[in-house]
ChimeraX commands (.cxc) that place a marker at each C-alpha (Angstrom):
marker #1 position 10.76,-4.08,-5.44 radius 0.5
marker #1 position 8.90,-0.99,-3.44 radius 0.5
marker #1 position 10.68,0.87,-1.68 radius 0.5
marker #1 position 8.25,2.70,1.08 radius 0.5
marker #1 position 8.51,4.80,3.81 radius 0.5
marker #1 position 6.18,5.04,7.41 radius 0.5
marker #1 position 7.11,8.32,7.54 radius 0.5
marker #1 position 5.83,9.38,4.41 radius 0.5
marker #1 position 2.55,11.07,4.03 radius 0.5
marker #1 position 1.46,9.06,1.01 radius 0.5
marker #1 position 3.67,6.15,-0.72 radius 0.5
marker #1 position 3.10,5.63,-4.39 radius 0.5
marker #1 position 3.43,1.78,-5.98 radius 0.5
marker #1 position 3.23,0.46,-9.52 radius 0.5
marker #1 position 3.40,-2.92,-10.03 radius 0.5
marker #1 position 2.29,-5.41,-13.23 radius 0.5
marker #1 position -0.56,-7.80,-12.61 radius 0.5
marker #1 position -0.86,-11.09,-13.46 radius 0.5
marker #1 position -4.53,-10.65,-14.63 radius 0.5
marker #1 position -6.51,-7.49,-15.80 radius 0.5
marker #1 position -8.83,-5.40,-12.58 radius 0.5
marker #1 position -10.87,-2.67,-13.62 radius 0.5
marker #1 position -11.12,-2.29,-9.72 radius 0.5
marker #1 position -10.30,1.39,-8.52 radius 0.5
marker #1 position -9.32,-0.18,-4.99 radius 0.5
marker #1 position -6.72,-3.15,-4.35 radius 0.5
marker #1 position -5.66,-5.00,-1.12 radius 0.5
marker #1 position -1.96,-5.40,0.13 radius 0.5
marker #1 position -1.03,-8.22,2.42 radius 0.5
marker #1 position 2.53,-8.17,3.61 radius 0.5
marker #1 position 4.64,-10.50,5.46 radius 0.5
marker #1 position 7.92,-9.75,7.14 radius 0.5
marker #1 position 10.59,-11.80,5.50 radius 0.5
marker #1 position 12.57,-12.34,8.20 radius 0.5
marker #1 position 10.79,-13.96,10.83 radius 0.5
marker #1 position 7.13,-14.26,9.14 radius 0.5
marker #1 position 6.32,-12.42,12.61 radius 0.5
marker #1 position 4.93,-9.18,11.39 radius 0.5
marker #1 position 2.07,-9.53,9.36 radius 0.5
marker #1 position -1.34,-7.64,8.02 radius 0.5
marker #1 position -2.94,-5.81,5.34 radius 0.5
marker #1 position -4.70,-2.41,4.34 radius 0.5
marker #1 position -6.42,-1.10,1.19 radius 0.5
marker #1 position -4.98,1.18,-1.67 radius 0.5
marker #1 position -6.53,3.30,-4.13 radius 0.5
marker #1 position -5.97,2.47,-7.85 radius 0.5
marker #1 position -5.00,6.06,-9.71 radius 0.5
marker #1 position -3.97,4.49,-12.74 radius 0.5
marker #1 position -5.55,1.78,-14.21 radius 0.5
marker #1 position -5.05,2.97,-17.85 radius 0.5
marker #1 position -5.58,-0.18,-20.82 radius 0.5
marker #1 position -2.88,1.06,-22.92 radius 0.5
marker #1 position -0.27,0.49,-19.99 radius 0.5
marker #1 position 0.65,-2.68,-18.19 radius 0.5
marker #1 position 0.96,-1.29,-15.19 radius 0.5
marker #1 position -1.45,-0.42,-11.95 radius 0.5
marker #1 position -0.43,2.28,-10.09 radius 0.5
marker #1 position -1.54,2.53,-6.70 radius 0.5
marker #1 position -1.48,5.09,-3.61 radius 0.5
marker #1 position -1.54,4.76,0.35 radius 0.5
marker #1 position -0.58,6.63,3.26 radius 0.5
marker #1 position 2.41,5.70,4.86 radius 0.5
marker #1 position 0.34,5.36,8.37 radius 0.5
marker #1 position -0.78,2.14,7.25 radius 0.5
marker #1 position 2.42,0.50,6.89 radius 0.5
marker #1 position 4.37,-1.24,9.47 radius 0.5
marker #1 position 6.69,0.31,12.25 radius 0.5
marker #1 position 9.23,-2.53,12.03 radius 0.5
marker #1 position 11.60,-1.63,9.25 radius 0.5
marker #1 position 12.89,-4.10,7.14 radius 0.5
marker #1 position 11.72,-7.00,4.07 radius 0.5
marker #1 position 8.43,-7.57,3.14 radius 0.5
marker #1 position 6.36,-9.85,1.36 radius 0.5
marker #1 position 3.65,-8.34,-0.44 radius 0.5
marker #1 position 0.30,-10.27,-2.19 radius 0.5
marker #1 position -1.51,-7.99,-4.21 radius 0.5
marker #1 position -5.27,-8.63,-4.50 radius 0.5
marker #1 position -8.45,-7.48,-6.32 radius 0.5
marker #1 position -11.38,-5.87,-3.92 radius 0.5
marker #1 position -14.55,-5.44,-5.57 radius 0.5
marker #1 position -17.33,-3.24,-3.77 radius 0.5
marker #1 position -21.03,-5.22,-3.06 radius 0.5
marker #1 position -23.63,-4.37,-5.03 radius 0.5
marker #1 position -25.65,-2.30,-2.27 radius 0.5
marker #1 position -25.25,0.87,-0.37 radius 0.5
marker #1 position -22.61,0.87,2.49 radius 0.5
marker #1 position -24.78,0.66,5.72 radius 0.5
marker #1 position -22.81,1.34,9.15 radius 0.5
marker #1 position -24.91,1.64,12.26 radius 0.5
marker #1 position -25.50,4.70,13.23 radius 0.5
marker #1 position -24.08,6.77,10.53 radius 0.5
marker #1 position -26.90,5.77,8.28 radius 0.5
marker #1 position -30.25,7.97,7.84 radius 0.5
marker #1 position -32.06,4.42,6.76 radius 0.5
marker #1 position -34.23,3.04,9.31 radius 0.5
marker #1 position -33.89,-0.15,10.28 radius 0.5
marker #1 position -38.03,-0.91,9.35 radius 0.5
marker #1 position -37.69,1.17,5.93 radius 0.5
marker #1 position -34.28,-0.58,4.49 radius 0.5
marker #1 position -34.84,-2.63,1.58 radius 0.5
marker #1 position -31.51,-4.48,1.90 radius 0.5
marker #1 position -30.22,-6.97,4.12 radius 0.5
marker #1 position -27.71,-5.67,6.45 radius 0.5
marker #1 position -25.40,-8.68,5.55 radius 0.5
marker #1 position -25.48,-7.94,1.84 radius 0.5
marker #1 position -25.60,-4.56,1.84 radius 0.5
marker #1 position -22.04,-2.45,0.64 radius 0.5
marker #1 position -19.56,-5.61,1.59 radius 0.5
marker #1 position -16.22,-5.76,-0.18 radius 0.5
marker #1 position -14.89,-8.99,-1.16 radius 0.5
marker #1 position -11.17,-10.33,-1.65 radius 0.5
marker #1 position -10.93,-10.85,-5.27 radius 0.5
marker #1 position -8.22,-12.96,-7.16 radius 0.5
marker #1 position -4.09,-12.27,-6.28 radius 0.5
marker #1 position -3.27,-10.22,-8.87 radius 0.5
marker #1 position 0.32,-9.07,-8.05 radius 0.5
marker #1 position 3.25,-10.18,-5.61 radius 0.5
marker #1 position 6.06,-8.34,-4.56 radius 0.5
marker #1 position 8.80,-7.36,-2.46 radius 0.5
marker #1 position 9.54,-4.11,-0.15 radius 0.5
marker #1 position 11.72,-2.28,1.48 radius 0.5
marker #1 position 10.36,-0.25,4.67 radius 0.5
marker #1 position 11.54,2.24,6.58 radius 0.5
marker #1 position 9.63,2.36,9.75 radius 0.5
marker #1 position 9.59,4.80,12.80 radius 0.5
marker #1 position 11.93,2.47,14.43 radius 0.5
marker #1 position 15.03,3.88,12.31 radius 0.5
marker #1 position 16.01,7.02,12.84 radius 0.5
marker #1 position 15.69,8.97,9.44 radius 0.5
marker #1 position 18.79,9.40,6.58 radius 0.5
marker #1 position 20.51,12.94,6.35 radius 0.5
marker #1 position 21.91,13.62,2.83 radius 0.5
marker #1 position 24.20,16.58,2.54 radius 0.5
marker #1 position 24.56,17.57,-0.83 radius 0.5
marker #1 position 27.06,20.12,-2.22 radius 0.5
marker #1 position 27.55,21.58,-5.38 radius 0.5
marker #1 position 31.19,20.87,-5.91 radius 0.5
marker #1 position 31.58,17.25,-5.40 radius 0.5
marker #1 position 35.58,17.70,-6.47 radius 0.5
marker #1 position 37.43,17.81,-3.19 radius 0.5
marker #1 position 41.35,17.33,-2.88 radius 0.5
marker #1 position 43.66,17.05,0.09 radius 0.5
marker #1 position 47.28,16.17,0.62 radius 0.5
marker #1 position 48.75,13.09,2.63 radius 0.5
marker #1 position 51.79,14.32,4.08 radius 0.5
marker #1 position 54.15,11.12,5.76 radius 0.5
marker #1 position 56.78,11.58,8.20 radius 0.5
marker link #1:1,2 radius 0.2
marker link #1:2,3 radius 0.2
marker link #1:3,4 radius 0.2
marker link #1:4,5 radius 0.2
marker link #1:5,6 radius 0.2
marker link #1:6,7 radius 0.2
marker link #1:7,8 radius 0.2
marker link #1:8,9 radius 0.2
marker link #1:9,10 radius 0.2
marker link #1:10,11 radius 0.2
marker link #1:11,12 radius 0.2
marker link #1:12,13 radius 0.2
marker link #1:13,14 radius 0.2
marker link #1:14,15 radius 0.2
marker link #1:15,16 radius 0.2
marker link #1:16,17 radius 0.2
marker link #1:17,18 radius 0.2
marker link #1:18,19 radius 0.2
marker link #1:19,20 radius 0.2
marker link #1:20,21 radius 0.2
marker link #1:21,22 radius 0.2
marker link #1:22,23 radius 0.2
marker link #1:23,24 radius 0.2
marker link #1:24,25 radius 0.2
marker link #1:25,26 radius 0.2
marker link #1:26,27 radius 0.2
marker link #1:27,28 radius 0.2
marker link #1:28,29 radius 0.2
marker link #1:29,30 radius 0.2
marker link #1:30,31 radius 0.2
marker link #1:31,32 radius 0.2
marker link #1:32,33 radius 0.2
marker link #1:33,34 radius 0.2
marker link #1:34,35 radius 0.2
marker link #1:35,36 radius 0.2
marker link #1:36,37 radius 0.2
marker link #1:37,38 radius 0.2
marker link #1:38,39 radius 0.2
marker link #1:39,40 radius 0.2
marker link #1:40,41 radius 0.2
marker link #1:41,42 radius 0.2
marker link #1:42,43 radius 0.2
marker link #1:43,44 radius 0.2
marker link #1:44,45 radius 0.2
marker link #1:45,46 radius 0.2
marker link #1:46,47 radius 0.2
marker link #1:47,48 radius 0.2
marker link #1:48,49 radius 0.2
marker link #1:49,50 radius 0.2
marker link #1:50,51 radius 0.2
marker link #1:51,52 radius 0.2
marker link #1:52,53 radius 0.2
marker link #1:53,54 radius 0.2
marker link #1:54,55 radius 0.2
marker link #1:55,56 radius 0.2
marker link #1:56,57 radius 0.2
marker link #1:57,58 radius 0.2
marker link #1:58,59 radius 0.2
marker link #1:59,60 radius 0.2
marker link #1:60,61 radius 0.2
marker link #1:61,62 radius 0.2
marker link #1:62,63 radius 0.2
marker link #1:63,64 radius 0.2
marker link #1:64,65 radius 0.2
marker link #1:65,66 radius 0.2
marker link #1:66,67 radius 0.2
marker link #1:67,68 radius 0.2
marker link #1:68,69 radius 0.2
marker link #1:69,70 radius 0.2
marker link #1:70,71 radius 0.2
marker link #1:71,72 radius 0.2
marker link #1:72,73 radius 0.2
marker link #1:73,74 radius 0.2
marker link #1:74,75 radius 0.2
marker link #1:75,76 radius 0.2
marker link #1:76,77 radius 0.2
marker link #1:77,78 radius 0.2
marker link #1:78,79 radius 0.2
marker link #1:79,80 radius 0.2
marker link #1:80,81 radius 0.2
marker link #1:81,82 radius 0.2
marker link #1:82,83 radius 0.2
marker link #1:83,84 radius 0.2
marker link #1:84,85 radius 0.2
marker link #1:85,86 radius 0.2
marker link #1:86,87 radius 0.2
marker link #1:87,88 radius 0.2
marker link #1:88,89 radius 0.2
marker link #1:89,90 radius 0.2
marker link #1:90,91 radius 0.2
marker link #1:91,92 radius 0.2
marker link #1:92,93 radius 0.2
marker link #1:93,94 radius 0.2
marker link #1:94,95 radius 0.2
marker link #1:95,96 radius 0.2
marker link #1:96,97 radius 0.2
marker link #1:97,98 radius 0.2
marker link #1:98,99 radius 0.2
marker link #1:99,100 radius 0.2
marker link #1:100,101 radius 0.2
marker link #1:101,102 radius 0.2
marker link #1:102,103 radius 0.2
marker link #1:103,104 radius 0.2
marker link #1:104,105 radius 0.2
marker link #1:105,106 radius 0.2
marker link #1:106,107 radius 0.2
marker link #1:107,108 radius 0.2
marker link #1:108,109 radius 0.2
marker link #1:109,110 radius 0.2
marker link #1:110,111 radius 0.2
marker link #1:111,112 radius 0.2
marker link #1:112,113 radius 0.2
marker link #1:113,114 radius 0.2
marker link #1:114,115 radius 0.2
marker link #1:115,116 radius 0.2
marker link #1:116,117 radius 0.2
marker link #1:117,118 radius 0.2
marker link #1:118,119 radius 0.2
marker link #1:119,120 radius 0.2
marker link #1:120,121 radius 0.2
marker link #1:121,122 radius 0.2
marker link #1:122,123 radius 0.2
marker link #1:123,124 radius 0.2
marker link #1:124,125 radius 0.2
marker link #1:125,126 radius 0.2
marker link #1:126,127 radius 0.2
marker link #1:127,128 radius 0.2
marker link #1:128,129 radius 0.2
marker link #1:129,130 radius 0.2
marker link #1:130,131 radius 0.2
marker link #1:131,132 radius 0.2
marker link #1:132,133 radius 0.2
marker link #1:133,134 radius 0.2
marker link #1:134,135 radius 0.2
marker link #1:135,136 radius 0.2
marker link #1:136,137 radius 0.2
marker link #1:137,138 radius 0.2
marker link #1:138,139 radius 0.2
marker link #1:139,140 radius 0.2
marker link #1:140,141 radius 0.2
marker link #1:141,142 radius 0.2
marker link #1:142,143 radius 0.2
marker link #1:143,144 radius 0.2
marker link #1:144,145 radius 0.2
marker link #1:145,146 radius 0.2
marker link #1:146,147 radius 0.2
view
């Protein structure tokens, strides 16, 4: 089970798959467990995907995830990258006569195979955050006087 925060600048995930990615990229679709209401999905980067380990580790920001706090479903799939160069209109110094690639083609990631499927914990911005106060002498005493 994850256990992520909104609040957090960037949540950290490992998780087993079902099936081996070489992928440095993977796609998270959650689900709220309680009322299936709350749903969507965002990318994470893959910063461990060593052979010798089972598991994937994986990194997002915590911007991406959900403000509702509470249970979540996740599905863990596989994006691969297109074969072309990324082309986004009007950020690209290719002109439109000179490209040899079809706009369609070009760059597009695809939804692989569900790799992984978990559960979460989030805390969202809707819950006020948790205060610890830790001390160094955790032995208090105290006397119960009656009468």
């Amino acid at each position: 089970m994850f256990q992520l925060s909104k609040g957090q600048l960037v949540n950290t995930i490992a998780f087993y798959p079902n099936e081996l990615t070489t992928g440095s990229v993977v796609l998270l679709e959650f689900t709220q467990s309680y009322s299936n209401t709350v749903t969507g999905s965002f990318s994470a980067s893959v910063i461990s995907n060593v052979a010798d380990t089972p598991y994937i580790i994986a990194q997002f920001s915590g911007s991406l995830l959900p403000s509702a706090s509470g249970q979540y479903d996740f599905k863990i799939f596989d994006l691969t990258q297109g074969s072309g160069s990324t082309l986004i209109w009007n950020t690209t110094n290719t002109q439109w006569q000179l490209a040899n690639t079809t706009w369609e083609g070009a760059g597009i990631t695809t939804i692989g195979d569900q790799i992984s499927a978990d559960r979460a914990i989030i805390s969202g911005s809707d819950v006020t955050p948790i205060t610890e106060y830790l001390s160094p002498n955790e032995n208090a005493r105290y006397k119960v006087y009656l009468g």
